[in-house]
C-alpha positions in Angstrom: 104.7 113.4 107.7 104.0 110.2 110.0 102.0 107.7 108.6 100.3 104.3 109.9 100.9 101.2 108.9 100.1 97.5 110.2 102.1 95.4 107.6 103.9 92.6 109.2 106.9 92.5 106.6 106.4 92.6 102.8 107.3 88.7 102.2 103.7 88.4 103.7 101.8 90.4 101.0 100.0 88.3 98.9 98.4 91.4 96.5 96.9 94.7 96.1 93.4 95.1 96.5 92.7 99.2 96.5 94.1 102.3 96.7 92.5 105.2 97.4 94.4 108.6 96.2 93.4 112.2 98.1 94.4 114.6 96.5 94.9 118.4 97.2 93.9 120.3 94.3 92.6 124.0 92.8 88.9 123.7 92.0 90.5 123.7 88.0 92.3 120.3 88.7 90.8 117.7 86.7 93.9 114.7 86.5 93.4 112.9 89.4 93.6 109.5 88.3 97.1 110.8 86.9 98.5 112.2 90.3 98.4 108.1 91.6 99.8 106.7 88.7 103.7 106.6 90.1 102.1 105.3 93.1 99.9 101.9 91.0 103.2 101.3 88.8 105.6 101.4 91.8 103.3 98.4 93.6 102.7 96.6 90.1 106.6 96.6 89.9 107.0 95.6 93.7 104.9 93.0 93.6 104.0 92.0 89.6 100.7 90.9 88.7 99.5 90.6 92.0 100.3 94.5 92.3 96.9 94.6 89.7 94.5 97.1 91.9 91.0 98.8 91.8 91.3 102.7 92.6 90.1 105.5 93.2 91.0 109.4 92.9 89.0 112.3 94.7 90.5 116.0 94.6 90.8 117.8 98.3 90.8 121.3 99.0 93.1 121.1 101.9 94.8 117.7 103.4 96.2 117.3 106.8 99.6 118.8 107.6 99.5 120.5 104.0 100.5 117.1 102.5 100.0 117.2 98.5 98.8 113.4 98.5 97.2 111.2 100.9 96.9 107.5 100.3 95.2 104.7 101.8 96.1 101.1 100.3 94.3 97.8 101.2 97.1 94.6 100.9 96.2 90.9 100.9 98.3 89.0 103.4 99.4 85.5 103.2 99.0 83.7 107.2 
């Protein structure tokens, strides 16, 4: 799956601000918040405190190119 990104290197993150988790789901599917949670520790043990994030979790019925996740992450950036 391709994915975007416009992060000059990560010497120049500074934090984590959000993450937003999509998640494809059955109507049943209630965990959400649960699905990102490999996602929050890996940048809380990448970058430390300053991985500390807001978040959200939304269930999907379908996601592009049958992906299971989609996430969107907002970094702080040092000059």
């Amino acid at each position: 799956m391709a994915s975007a990104c416009a992060l000059p290197g990560l010497d120049k993150v500074t934090g984590v601000v959000k993450l937003l988790g999509m998640i494809r789901a059955t109507p049943d599917f209630a965990d959400h918040p649960a699905a990102l949670d490999g996602c929050s520790d890996l940048f809380i043990e990448v970058f430390g405190e300053n991985g500390t994030h807001a978040r959200s979790a939304v269930g999907m019925g379908s996601l592009p190119m049958q992906a299971t996740v989609e996430i969107e992450a907002i970094f702080s950036l040092s000059a």
